[in-house]
DOZA-764525 format. One record per residue (C-alpha): x, y negated, z; residue number from 1. Coordinates in steps of 0.25 Angstrom, whole numbers, m for minus. Each point is the difference from the previous one (the first is absolute). Layout:
N
R  east north    up  nr
R     X     Y     Z NUM
...
! end
This chain:
82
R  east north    up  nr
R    23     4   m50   1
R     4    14     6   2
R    13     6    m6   3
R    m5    13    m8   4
R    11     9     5   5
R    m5    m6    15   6
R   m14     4    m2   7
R     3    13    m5   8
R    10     2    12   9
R   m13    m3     8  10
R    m9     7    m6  11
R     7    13     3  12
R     0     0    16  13
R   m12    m9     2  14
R   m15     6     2  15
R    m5   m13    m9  16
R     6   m13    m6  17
R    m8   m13    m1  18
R     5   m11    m8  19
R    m6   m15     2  20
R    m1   m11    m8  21
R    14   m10     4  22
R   m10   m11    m1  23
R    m7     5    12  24
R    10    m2    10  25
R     0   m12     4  26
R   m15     2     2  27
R     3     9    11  28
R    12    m6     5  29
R   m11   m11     4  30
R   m10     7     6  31
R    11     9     9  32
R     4   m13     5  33
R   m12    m8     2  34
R    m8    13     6  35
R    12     6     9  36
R    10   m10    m1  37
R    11    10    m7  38
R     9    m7   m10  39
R     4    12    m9  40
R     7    m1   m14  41
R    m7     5   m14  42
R     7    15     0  43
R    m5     1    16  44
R   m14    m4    m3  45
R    m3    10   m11  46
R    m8     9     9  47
R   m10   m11     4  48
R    m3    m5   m14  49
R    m3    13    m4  50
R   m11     2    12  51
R    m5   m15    m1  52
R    m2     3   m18  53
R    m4    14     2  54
R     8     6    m5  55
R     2    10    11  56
R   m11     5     7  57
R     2     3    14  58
R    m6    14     6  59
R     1    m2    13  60
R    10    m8    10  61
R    10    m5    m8  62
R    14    m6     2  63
R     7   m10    m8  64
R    15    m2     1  65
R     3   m15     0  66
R    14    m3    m4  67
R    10   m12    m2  68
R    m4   m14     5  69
R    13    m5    m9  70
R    m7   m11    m8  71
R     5   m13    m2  72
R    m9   m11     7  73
R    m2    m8   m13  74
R    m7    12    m6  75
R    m9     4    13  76
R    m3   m14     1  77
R    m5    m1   m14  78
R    m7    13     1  79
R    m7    m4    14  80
R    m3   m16    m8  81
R   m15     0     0  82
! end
């Protein structure tokens, strides 16, 4: 859940702010890993959930900033468990 006073601090100085579900994380740390082989952490995979769920819709080349691989191996293995 995002801290109110957070997102309003975003909201301020940022063009948009997209929000997606926490659920959906390990979803995309999975496919991050198993497509590119990058192991990223729930906060750094935010921006590939939402392209993968649509909830942003690209016009254009777009770039996603992939940040902190800090996840503890029992959690990544669980996530990457078929």
């Amino acid at each position: 859940q995002v801290e109110p006073a957070s997102y309003d601090r975003a909201r301020a100085v940022a063009e948009a702010v997209v929000l997606v579900p926490e659920d959906r994380l390990a979803h995309g740390i999975r496919e991050l890993f198993l497509h590119d082989g990058v192991i990223a952490e729930g906060s750094g995979i935010v921006g590939v959930v939402a392209l993968l769920d649509g909830v942003v819709e690209p016009e254009g080349p777009t770039v996603v900033v992939v940040s902190g691989g800090n996840i503890d191996p029992g959690t990544l293995a669980g996530i990457l468990a078929p």
